[in-house]
C-alpha positions as a printed Julia matrix, in Angstrom:
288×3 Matrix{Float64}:
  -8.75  107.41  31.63
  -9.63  103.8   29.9
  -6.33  102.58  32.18
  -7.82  104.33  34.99
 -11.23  102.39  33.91
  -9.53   98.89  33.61
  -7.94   98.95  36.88
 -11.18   99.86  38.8
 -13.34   97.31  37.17
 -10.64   94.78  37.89
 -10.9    95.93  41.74
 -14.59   95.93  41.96
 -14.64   92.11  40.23
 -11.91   91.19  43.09
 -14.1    93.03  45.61
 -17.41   91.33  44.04
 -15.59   87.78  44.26
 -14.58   88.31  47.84
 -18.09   89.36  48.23
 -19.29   86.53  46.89
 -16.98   84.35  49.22
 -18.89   85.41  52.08
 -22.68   84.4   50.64
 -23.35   87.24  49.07
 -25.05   87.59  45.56
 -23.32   90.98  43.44
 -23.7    92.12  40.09
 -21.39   94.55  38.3
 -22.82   98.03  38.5
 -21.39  101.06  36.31
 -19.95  104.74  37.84
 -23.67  105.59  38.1
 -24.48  102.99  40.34
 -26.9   101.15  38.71
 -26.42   97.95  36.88
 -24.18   97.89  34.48
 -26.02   95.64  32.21
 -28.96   96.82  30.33
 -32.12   95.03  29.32
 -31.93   92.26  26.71
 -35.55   93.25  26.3
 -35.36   97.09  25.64
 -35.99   97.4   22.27
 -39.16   94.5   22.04
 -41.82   96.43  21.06
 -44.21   94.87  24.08
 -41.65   93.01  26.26
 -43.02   90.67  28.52
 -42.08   90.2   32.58
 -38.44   88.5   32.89
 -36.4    87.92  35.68
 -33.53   86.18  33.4
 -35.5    83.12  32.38
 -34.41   83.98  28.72
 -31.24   83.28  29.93
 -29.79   86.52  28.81
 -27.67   89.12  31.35
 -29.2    92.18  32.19
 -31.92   91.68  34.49
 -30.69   94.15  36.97
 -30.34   92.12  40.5
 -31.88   88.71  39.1
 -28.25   88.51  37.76
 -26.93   88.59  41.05
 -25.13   85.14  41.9
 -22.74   83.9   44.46
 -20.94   81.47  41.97
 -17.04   82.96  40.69
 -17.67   81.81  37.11
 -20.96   83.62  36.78
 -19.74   86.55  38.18
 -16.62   86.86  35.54
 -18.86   86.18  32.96
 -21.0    88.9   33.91
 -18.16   91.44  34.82
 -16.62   90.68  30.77
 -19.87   91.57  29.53
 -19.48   94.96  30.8
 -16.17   95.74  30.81
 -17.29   99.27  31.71
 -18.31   98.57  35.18
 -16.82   99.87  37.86
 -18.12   98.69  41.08
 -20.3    95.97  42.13
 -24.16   95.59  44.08
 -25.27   93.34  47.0
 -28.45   91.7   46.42
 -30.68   91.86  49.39
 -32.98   89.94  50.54
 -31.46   86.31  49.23
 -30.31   83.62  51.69
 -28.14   82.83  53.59
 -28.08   86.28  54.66
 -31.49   87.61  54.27
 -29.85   91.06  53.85
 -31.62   94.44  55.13
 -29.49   97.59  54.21
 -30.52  100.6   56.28
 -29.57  103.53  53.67
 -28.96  106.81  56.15
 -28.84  109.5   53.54
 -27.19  113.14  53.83
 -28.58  114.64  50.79
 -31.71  115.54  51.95
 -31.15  117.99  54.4
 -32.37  116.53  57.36
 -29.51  114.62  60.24
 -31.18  110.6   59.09
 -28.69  109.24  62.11
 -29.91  111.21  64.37
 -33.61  110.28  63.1
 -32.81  106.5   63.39
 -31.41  107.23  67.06
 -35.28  108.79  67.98
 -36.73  105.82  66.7
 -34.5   103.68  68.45
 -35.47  105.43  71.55
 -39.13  105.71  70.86
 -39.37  101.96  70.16
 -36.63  100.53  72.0
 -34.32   99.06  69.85
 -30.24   99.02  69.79
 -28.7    99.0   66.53
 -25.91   96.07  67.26
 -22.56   96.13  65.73
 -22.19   95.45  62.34
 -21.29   95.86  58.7
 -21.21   99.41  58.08
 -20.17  101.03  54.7
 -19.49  104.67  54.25
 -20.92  106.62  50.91
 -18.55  109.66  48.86
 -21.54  112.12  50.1
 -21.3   111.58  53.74
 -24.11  108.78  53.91
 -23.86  105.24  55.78
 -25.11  101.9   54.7
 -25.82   99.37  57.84
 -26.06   95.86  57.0
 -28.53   94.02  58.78
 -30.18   90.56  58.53
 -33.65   89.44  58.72
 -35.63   86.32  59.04
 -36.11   83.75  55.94
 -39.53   83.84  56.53
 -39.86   87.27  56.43
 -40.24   89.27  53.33
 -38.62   92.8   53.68
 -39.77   95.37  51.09
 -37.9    98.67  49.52
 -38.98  102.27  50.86
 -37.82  105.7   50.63
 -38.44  107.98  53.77
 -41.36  105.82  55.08
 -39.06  105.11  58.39
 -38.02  108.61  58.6
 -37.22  111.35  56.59
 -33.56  110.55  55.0
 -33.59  106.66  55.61
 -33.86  104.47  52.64
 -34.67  100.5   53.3
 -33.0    97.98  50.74
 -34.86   94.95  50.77
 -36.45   91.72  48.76
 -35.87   92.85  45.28
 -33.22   96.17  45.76
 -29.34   96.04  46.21
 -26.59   97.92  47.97
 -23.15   99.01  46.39
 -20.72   97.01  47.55
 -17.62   98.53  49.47
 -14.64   99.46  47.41
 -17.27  100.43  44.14
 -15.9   103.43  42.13
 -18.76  105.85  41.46
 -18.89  109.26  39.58
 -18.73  110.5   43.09
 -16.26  108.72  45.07
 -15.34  105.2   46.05
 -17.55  103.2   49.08
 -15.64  101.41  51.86
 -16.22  100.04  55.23
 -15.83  101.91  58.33
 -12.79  101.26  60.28
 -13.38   98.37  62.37
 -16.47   96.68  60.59
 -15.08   94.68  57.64
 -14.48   91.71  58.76
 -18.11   91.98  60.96
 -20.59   89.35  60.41
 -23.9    91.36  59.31
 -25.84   91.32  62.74
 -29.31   90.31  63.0
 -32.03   93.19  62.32
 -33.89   93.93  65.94
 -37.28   92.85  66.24
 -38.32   96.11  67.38
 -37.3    97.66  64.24
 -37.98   94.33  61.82
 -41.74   95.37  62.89
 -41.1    99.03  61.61
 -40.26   97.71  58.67
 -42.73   95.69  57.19
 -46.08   98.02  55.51
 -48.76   97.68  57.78
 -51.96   95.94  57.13
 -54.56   98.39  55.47
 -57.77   96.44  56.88
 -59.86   98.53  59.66
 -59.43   96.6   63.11
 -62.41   97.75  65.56
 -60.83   99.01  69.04
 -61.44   97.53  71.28
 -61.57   94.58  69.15
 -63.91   91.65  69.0
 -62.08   88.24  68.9
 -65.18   87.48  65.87
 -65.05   90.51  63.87
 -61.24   91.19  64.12
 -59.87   88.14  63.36
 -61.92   87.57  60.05
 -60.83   90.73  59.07
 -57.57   89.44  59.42
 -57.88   86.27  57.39
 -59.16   88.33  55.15
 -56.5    90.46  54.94
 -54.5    87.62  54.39
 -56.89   86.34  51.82
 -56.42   89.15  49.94
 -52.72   88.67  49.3
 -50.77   88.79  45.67
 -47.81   86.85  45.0
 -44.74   88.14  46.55
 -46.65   89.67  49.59
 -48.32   86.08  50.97
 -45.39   85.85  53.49
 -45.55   89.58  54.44
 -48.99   89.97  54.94
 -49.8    86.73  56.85
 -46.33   87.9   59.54
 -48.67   91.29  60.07
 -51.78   89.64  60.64
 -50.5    86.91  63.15
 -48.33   89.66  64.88
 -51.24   91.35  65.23
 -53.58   88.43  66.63
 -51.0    87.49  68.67
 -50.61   91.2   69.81
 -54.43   91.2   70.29
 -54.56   88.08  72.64
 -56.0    86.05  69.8
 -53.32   84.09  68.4
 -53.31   80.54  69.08
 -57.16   80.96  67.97
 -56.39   82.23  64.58
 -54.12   79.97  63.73
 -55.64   77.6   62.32
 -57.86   80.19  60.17
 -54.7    82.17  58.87
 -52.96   78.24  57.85
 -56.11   77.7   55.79
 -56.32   81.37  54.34
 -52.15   81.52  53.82
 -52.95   78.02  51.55
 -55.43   79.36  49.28
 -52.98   82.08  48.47
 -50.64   79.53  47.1
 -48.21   79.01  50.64
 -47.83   75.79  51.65
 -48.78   74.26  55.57
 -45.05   74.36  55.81
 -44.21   77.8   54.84
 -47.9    78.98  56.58
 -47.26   77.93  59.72
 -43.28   78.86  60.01
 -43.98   82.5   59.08
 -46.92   82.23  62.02
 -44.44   80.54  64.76
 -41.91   83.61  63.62
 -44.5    86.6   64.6
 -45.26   84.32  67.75
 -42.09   84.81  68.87
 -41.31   88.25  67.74
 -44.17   89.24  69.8
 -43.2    87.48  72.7
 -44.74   84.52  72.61
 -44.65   80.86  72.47
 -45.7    79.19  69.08
């Protein structure tokens, strides 16, 4: 069993490094399929918030890294782990992994197929890895500019989202369950840009009343507002949602200006403020 164990963490780090090769971040994850390191900070008595700033492993998918020496360091401190996660979310790749689950009971490829047809998107060719229960993994890639969160069932009943923040096991990972892989055909596939149609779908929607039909006045204040309103790590997401929805609204190139100002008193700068605003210009058809 330990020889068995040896060989398939020496696979998953040469999977993980080829990973890496291609731009993507990995950590080592164990048969369980979560990371393989654990917490340097589990047994402080009131730990505070780190993302690996101590400097320590074991910060889950801040660990994740591109660079071959980190990743052998982190793969010999867990000697244990036998298969590897993709960071999403992190450039160059901006990775969006569409989880299409089979343990729920309900056929989630044949729900992502109704959305596709009810919103009138194509799934393009692309990275696709198969899961030991049946389940597929599509690898997708968004926008910098555009902050992708995690959800369970929100698209649909049996689709997971892996975004900003989550991770995907990596193809040729050894679970207690099986061993991942790509589907014939789609290895060597660059990950293919996520369709705008469904980049929309997945991004929370604003929670701020708009009147209908709505007045230019009323509407777009509660916009900036909404905007206003915004925490760190949701600035970029929640100013994309409110100019997709001036420019949706006809009210766009007026608001502008407003959402810049309200986008830097969250903490964005002009740069990054008016970027994210040219990107839901031109995923809603129109010219920044």
């Amino acid at each position: 069993m330990a020889t068995t164990d040896r060989q398939a963490t020496t696979l998953a780090l040469a999977h993980a490094l080829s990973a890496a090769e291609r731009g993507l971040a990995v950590i080592p994850l164990s048969r369980t399929k979560l990371p393989a390191l654990r917490s340097p900070h589990r047994d402080d008595p009131a730990p505070a918030p780190c993302h690996g700033e101590c400097g320590r492993f074991g910060h889950g998918v801040y660990d994740a890294s591109t660079d071959p020496a980190r990743i052998r360091e982190l793969f010999a401190a867990a000697p244990w782990a036998t298969g590897y996660g993709i960071a999403c979310g992190l450039p160059p790749h901006h990775l969006i992994g569409i989880d299409l689950d089979t343990k729920s009971g309900t056929d989630s490829s044949a729900a992502l197929r109704e959305l596709a047809l009810r919103h009138l998107f194509t799934i393009p060719p692309t990275v696709v890895v198969l899961t030991p229960s049946g389940g597929r993994h599509l690898w997708l890639t968004g926008p910098p500019d555009v902050v992708v969160p995690n959800s369970a069932g929100r698209l649909a009943p049996g689709i997971d989202i892996r975004g900003a923040g989550g991770y995907l096991v990596g193809p040729g990972s050894r679970t207690d369950h099986g061993v991942y892989s790509t589907a014939p055909g789609t290895s060597h596939i660059v990950p293919a840009p996520c369709p705008r149609a469904l980049l929309r779908l997945l991004l929370p929607p604003p929670r701020t009343h708009h009147p209908t039909p709505p007045a230019t006045g009323g509407h777009g204040q509660g916009l900036v507002q909404f905007v206003l309103a915004a925490h760190e790590g949701q600035r970029n997401t929640r100013l994309f949602w409110a100019a997709c929805r001036a420019y949706e609204d006809g009210i766009g190139p007026a608001l502008v200006d407003p959402l810049v100002e309200a986008a830097l008193s969250t903490g964005l700068t002009e740069r990054e403020a008016r970027a994210t605003i040219a990107s839901a210009a031109r995923m809603t058809g129109h010219r920044p």
